[in-house]
Structures are given as structure tokens and as C-alpha cells.
C-alpha positions in Angstrom: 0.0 0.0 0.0 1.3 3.0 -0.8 1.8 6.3 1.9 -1.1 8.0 -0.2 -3.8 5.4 0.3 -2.7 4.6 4.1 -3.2 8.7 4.5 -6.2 9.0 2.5 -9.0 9.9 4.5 -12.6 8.1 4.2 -15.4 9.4 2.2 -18.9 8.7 2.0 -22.2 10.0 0.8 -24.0 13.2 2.4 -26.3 12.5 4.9 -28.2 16.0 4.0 -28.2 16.1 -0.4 -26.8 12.4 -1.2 -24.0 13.6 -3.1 -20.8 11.1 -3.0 -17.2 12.2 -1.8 -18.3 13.9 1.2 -15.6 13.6 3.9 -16.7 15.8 6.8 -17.7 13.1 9.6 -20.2 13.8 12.3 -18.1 14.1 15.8 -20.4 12.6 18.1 -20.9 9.9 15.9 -17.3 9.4 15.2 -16.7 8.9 19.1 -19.4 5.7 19.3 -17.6 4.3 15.6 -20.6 5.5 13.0 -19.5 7.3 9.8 -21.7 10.2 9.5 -20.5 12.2 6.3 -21.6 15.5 5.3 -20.3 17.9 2.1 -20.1 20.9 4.6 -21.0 22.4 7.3 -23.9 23.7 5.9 -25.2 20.7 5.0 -24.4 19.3 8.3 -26.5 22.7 10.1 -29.4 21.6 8.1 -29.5 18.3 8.3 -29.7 18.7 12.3 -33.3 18.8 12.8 -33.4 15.2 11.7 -30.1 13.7 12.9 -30.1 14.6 16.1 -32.4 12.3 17.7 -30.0 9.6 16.1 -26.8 11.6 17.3 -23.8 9.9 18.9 -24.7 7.7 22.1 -28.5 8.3 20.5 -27.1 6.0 17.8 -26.1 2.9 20.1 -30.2 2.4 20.0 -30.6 2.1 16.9 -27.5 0.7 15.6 -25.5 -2.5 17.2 -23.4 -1.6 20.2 -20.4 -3.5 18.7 -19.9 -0.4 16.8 -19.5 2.0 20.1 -15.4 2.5 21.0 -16.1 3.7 24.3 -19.2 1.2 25.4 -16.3 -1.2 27.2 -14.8 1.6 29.0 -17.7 3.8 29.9 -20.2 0.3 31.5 -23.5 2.9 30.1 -26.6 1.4 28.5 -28.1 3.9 27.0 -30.7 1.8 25.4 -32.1 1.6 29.3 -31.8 5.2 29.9 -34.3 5.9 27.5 -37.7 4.6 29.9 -39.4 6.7 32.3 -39.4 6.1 35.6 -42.6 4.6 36.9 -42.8 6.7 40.1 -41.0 10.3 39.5 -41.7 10.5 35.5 -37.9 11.5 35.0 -35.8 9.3 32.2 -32.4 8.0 33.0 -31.2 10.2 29.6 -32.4 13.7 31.8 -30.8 12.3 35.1 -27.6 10.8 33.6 -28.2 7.6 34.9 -29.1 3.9 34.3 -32.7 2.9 35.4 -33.0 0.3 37.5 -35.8 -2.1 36.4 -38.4 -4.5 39.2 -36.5 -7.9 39.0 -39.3 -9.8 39.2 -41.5 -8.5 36.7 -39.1 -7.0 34.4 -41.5 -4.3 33.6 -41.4 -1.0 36.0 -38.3 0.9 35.8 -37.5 3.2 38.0 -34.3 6.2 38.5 -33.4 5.3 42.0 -33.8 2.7 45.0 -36.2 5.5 47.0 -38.5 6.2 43.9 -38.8 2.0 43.9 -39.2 1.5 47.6 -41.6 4.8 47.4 -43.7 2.9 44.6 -43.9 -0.4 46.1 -47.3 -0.5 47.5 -48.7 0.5 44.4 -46.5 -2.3 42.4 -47.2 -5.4 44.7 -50.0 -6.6 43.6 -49.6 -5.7 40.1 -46.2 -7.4 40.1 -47.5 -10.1 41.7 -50.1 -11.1 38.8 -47.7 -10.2 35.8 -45.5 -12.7 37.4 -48.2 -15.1 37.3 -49.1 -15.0 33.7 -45.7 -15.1 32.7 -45.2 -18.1 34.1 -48.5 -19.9 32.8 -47.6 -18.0 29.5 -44.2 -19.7 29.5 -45.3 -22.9 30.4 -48.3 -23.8 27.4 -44.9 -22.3 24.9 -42.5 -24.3 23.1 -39.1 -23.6 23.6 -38.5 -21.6 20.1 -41.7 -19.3 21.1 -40.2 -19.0 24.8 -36.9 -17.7 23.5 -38.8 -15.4 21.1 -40.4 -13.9 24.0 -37.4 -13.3 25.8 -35.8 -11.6 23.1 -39.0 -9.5 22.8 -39.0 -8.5 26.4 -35.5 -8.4 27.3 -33.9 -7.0 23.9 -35.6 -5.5 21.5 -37.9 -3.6 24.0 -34.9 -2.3 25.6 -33.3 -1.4 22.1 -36.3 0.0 20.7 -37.6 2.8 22.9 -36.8 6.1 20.4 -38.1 3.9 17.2 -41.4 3.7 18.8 -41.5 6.8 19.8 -40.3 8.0 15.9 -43.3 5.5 15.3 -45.5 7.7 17.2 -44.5 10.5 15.8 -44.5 9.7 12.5 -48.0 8.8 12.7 -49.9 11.4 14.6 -50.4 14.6 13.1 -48.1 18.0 14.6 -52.1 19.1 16.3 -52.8 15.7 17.6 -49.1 15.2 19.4 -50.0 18.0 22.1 -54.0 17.0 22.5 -53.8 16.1 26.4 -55.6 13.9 27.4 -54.3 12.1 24.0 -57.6 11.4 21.7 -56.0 9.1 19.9 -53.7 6.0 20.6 -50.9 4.7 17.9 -51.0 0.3 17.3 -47.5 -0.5 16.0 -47.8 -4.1 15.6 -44.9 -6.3 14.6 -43.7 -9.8 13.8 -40.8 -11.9 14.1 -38.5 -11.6 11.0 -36.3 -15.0 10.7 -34.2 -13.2 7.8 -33.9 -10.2 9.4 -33.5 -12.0 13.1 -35.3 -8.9 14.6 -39.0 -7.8 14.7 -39.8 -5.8 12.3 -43.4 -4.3 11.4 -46.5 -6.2 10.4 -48.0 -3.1 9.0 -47.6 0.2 8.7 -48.5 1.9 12.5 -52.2 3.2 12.6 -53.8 6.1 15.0 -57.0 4.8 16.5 -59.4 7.0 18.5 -59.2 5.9 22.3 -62.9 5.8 22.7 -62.9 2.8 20.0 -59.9 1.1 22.0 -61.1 -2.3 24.6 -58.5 -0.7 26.7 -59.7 3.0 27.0 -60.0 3.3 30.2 -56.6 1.8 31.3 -55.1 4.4 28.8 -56.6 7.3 30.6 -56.0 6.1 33.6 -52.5 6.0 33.1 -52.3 8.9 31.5 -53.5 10.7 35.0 -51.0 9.3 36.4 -48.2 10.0 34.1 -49.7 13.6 33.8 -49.2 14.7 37.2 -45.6 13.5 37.2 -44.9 14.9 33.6 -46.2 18.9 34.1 -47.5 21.3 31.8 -44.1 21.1 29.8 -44.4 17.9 27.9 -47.2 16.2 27.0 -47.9 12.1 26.7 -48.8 10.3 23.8 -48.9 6.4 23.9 -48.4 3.1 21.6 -49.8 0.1 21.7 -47.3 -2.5 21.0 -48.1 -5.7 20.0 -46.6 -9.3 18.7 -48.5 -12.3 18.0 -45.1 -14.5 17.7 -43.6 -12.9 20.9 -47.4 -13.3 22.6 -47.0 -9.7 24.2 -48.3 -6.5 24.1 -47.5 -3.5 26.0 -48.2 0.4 26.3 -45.1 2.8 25.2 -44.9 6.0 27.0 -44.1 8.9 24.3 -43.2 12.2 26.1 -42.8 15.3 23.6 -40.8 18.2 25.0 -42.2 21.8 23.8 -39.8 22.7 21.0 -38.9 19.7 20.3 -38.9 18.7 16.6 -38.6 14.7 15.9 -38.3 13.7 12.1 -36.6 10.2 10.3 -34.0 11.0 7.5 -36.8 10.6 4.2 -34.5 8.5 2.5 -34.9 5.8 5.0 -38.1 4.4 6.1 -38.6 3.6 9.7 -38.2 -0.4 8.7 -34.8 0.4 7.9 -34.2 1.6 11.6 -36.2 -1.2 13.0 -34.0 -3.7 11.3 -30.7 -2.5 12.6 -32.4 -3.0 16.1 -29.9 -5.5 16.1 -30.4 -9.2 18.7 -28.2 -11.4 19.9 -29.3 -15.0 20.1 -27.7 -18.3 19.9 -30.7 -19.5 17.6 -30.2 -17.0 14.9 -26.7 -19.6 14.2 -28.9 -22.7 13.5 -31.7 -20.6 11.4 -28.4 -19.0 9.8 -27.6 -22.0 8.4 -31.3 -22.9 7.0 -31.3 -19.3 5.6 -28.4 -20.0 3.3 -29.4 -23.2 2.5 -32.8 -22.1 1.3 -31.2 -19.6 -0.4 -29.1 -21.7 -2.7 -31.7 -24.4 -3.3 -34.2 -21.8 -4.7 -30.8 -20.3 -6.7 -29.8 -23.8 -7.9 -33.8 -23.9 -9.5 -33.9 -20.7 -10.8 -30.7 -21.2 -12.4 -32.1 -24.0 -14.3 -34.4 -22.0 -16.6 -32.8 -20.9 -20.1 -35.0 -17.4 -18.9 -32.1 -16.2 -16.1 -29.1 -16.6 -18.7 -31.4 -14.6 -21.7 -32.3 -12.1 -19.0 -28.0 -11.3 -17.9 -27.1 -11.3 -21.3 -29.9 -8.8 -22.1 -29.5 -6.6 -19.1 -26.1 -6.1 -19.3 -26.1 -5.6 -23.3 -23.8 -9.1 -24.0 -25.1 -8.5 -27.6 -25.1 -4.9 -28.2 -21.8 -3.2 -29.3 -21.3 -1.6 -25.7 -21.5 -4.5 -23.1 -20.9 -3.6 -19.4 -20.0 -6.6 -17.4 -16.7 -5.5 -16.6 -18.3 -2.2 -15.3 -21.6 -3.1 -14.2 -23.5 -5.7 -12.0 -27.0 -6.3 -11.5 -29.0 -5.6 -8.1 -32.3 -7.5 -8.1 -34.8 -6.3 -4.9 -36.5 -9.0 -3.6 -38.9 -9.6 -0.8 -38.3 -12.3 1.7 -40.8 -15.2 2.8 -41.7 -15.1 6.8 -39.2 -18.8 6.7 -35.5 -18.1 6.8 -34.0 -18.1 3.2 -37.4 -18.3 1.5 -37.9 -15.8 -1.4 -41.2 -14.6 -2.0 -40.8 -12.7 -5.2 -38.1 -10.9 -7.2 -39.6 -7.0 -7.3 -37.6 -4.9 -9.8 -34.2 -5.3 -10.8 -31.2 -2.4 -11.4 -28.2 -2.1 -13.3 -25.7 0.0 -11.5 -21.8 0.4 -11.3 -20.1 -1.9 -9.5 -18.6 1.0 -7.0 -22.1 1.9 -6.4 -23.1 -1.7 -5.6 -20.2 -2.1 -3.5 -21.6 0.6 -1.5 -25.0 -1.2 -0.6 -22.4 -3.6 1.4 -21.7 -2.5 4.5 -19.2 -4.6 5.3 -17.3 -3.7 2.3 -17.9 0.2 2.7 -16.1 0.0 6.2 -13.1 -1.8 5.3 -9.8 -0.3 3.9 -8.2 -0.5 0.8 -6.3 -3.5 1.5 -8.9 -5.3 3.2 -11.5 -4.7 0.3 -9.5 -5.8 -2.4 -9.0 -9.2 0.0 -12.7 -9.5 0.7 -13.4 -9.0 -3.3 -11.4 -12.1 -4.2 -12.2 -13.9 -1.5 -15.9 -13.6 -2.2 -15.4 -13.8 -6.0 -16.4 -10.1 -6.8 -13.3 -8.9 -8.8 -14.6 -9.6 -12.6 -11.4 -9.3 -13.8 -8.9 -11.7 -11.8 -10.8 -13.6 -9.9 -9.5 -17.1 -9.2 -12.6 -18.3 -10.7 -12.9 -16.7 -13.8 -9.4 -17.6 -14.4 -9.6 -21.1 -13.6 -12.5 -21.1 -16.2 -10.8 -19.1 -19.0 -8.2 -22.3 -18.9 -11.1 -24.3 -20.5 -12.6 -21.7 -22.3 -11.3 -18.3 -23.3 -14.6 -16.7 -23.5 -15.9 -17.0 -20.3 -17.1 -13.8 -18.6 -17.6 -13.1 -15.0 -21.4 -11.2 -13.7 -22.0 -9.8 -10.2 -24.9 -9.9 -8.8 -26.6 -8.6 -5.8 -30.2 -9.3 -3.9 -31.2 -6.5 -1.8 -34.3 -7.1 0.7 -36.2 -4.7 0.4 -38.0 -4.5 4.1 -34.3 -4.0 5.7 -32.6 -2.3 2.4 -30.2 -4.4 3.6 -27.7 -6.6 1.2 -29.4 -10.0 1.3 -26.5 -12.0 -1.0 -24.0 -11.5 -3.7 -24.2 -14.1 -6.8 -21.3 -14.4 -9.0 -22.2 -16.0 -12.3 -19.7 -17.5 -14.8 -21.0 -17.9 -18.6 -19.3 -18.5 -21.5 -19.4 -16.0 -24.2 -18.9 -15.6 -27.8 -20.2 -12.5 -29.7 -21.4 -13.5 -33.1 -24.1 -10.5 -34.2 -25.2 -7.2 -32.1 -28.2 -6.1 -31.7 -29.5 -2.6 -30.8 -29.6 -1.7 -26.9 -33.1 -0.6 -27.3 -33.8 -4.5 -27.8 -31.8 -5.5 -25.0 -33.3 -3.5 -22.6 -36.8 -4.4 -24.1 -35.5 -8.3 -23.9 -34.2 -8.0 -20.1 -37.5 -6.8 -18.7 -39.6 -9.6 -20.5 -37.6 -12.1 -19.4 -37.9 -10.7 -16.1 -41.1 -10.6 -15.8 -41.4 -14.6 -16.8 -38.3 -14.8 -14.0 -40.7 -13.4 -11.3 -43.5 -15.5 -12.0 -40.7 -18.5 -11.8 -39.9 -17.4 -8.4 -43.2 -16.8 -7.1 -44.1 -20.7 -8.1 -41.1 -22.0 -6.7 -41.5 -25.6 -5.2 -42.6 -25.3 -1.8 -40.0 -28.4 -0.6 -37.2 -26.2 -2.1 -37.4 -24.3 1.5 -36.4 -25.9 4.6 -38.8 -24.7 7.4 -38.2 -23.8 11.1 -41.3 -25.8 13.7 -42.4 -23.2 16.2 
């Protein structure tokens, strides 16, 4: 490597206008290991508004805390910081502190021993009968469902607190966040996502009058009760969190400061944010294994049909005059089944640059130069000397190497890289009007392959 590269400092696109080769870096979210980049400083000014509820220790939340630097030497959850305390009202974020949370119910939290002890005869008997059910619950559940639960309750709540609240917000309108009492109530309801091994929404969230909600009266009654302790500075605004797979609900408690404005970056949908909620679980290494698995069987099928080699050599104009398979790859959006590794259909496909599609990868945007160039052999994306292609080229001459990448399209998230080795011989052109016209119809008969797939091509996971 020479001193140039190892000095070169990293770039990235704009968080505010999208535009590539930005290298100014957020601060705070340098310190917890996230690359924020922004053109300039006025980009970074008015991007603010929006990145500051996702803002350096913020961030930990939403993103995996094997990113932070300074989580090992600082011993801070953040993600608990973010509840209210059950007896005072005051989060752990205002008071700088973790909240302590009712060990045997594992659902009050509260900023200090006195506000607990001070709360207690309130809490018994409540405690006492959610302790109950749990353990009925956990008894009738098989151990797969039991686990779910735990990571429901014991993870991904803990993780999740500002997405619901962005939830919240994103679904009542600016007049209906400071109604008090609230009028209406938001249901964000979610499932279990073997692919993305998170929970991610069912369906979009929804604002229901409280008079139409079976639990109105438990809403208002905790709203007086979080009222007095809140004041007339911030009003309450609730969510109704549910998950069939998980077999819990809950109410979120959503407290919006005067002034405060809370919006999510357009360019990514709150799905995205509730996918990098990231788990850690030692089931998701067995379902891993199914997941690629299923993958490859459904590959190996698709494969099969004369339709997926006519569509490559169309899209990337094999048999025009200007071919672009040394440039170019092809990244096909596709939505994932609810078993792990189970396609349910191929959406829309996209011809891009391969630096651009190199850029959907995470992994590969983090690494150095060294380390890229490494990972892109290793994983047989270098269409010009990979091991591979060469090997191939010993047997036949013509053989041409194309990328390809399948991007889910509920976590925007890089799903799996396909390289595809064909043997090519040009023998007429044709225009690239055709070829374009010729990729999609093949396409189209490709999705309708996909969608019919064989159902014992996927390997399912028993509940």
C-alpha cells in the first residue's frame, strides 16, 4: 500500500443532499464508531433537525453496540436510559443515569432505589399477577416461542424505545401530538422476521381514536397518572405494542418536550431503523444455516431455466456493441418469505456500477483498501482476476464473469452477492433498445418462476 492510500482519509455519501465524496464526519458519531458524512457544514446545520435524535450515544439504539469505541470503558446502557421512571416520571437520559428495572416483573423501571421502595405499594400486587401469567404464559410455549419472547422483552424492547416513539410520531399529526388527554392512541404491531432475526413491522402503525380502543379506560388512567408527574411542559402520547409470535403486548410512554422537533432522515423508512435494532441470540446460528441453505436451493432452481441466462445477457447488453459486465452488476430487490431463506418474489431489478453496488455492502464500505481488495477475491467479486474466472478461462477463453446482488427490500439491507460465470462468444449485435426491451420480458417470466417455486425447495423452522 502505498503512503497516499494509508493517509487517505474516508469518504462517504451526504447525509443532507446524497452527493458522494463527502468527507466531513459527524463528531459525536465518530466517538461511538458510526460514519456520518456530510459535504459541509452547511449541509451538516441543516440536516440537524433530523439527525439529532440519532446523534452519537443516541445512535447505540438504533444501531449494534459492537460499533460504540467507548461502550467497554464507559459500562452505560443507553438503550435503558431511554424509559421513564414509573414513580417520579424523570428518564435515565435527563438524570444521567441507568434505570434500575423491578427484578421480578421486568416491567417498572424506575431512576433510584427511593423512587422503587416509594412505589412499592402501588406495584405489589400488580407485580404479583404479571409474574403469574408469565409463568403460565411460559409454560403452554415451546421452547422456540419461549426464546422469542425473551428476546422480545428483554432485547428488542430495551433497544427499541426512540423507534417507537419516531413510530409515534410519525403517525400522529403536529395538532394531535399535544392533545392532552391524547384522543387518539398509535398500534404499531410487529412480527418476528427470521431473515432479518429482529422484529420488524407487520404493517404500517395506525392512530386509533381511544374511545374505539377495549383498553380506553386503562389508557386514561395511566395517562393521570403520568400527567401529574410529567407537568404542563411535555405532554404524553402512547403506543400500543403488540406481537402475535412474541405473545406480548405493551403500552409505550411517548413524552414530547415543547420545542422539540422529531423527524426520520426521508430517505430511510422507519423499517430500515427497526432492522438494525440488532439481537443477539444463539438461535439465529442454527436458522443461519437454513437461511443459506434455502437460499441456494431456490438459486440452484432458478438457475435451471434458459430465462435467467437470456435475461443477464440482455441486461447487461452481451449483444449490443457496448457491453458492461466489466463495469456493471446487477441488483435485483426481492422480498423475503416469513421462513428463513425463502424468497417470496423478485420486485424490480437495477443495473448499476459496481462502485455503487459495492456501497450497498456495509461490510465492504467499512473496510480499507487492502482489506476490500482481499474480501473482493475472497468472495469472487473482482470480474477481472478472480480465481474463478481464471480457472474457467483455462477451459474456455470466452468465459465472462457477472455480479450480482439481492437486496431485501424490508431492511434495504444486502441480502446476497451471486457471482455467475457464462461462456461468451459475440457472433451479431443487436441494438440496446432491444436488450433493454428483452431483459425486462424475461424478467417478468423470471418473477413468475420465483413466485411458483416448489414449496420443498425451503427448509422450514417448527415453532
Amino acid at each position: 500500500m502505498t503512503s497516499s492510500q494509508s493517509t487517505k482519509k474516508p469518504t462517504g455519501s451526504c447525509a443532507a443532499c446524497q452527493k458522494e465524496g463527502a468527507a466531513k464526519r459527524c463528531r459525536s458519531c465518530l466517538d461511538v464508531g458510526i460514519d456520518i458524512f456530510f459535504c459541509n457544514r452547511e449541509c451538516q446545520v441543516m440536516h440537524w433537525k433530523t439527525h439529532k435524535a440519532f446523534c452519537g450515544k443516541s445512535a447505540i439504539i438504533v444501531f449494534d453496540n459492537k460499533y460504540s469505541k467507548n461502550a467497554e470503558k464507559e459500562k452505560i446502557d443507553y438503550n435503558e436510559s431511554t424509559f421513564i421512571c414509573t414513580n417520579c416520571g424523570k428518564s435515565g437520559k435527563d438524570l444521567g443515569c441507568n434505570m434500575r428495572v423491578c427484578s421480578k416483573c421486568k416491567k417498572s423501571h424506575y431512576c433510584s432505589r427511593e423512587c422503587q421502595v416509594a412505589h412499592w405499594p402501588m406495584h405489589k400486587e400488580i407485580c404479583k399477577e404479571i409474574v403469574a401469567m408469565e409463568e403460565n404464559l411460559v409454560q403452554t410455549m415451546n421452547p422456540t416461542e419461549a426464546k422469542i419472547r425473551d428476546l422480545f422483552e428483554h432485547q428488542w424492547m430495551l433497544k427499541a424505545g426512540v423507534l417507537l416513539s419516531a413510530a409515534v410520531f410519525a403517525t400522529l399529526k403536529h395538532e394531535e401530538l399535544r392533545k392532552q388527554p391524547p384522543t387518539k392512541v398509535v398500534y404499531v404491531d410487529l412480527e418476528f422476521n427470521y431473515n432479518a432475526q429482529t422484529f420488524l413491522l407487520a404493517e404500517e402503525p395506525k392512530a386509533v381514536p381511544i374511545t374505539s380502543c377495549f383498553d380506553r379506560n386503562e389508557i386514561l388512567e395511566k395517562y393521570q397518572n403520568d400527567a401529574k408527574r410529567l407537568g404542563r411542559q411535555r405532554c404524553a402520547q402512547y403506543a400500543v405494542v403488540t406481537c402475535e409470535e412474541a405473545n406480548s403486548s405493551f403500552f409505550h410512554l411517548v413524552v414530547l418536550e415543547e420545542g422539540l422537533p422529531f423527524k426520520l432522515p426521508a430517505n430511510l423508512p422507519l423499517q430500515y431503523f427497526f432492522a438494525n435494532t440488532a439481537l443477539k441470540s444463539d438461535l439465529f446460528q442454527g436458522w443461519g444455516v437454513i437461511r443459506d441453505r434455502n437460499f441456494q436451493k431456490q438459486n440452484a432452481h432458478w438457475k435451471k431455466s434458459h430465462l435467467y441466462s437470456l435475461f443477464l445477457h440482455n441486461a447487461l447488453r452481451l449483444l449490443s456493441k457496448k457491453p458492461r459486465h466489466l463495469t456493471h452488476g446487477i441488483n435485483i430487490h426481492l422480498k423475503m418469505g416469513k421462513e428463513p431463506g425463502q424468497i417470496a418474489e423478485f420486485l424490480n431489478y437495477e443495473v448499476k456500477l459496481l462502485s455503487e453496488l459495492k456501497t450497498l455492502n456495509n461490510e465492504i464500505a467499512s473496510m480499507t483498501p487492502k482489506k476490500e481488495r482481499e474480501y473482493m477475491t475472497k468472495y469472487g467479486l473482482d470480474v477481472q482476476n478472480n480465481p474463478r474466472l481464471l480457472e474457467s478461462r483455462k477451459r474456455d477463453p470466452n468465459t465472462i464473469m457477472i455480479v450480482i446482488y439481492f437486496q431485501d427490500v424490508d431492511t434495504y439491507s444486502m441480502y446476497a452477492i451471486d457471482s455467475v460465470f457464462l461462456p461468451f462468444e459475440k457472433s451479431e449485435y443487436v441494438s440496446v433498445k432491444k436488450c433493454k426491451r428483452d431483459a425486462d420480458a424475461c424478467f417478468k417470466q423470471l418473477q413468475d418462476l420465483v413466485k411458483h417455486m416448489p414449496s420443498d425447495l425451503v427448509e422450514r423452522v417448527s415453532m
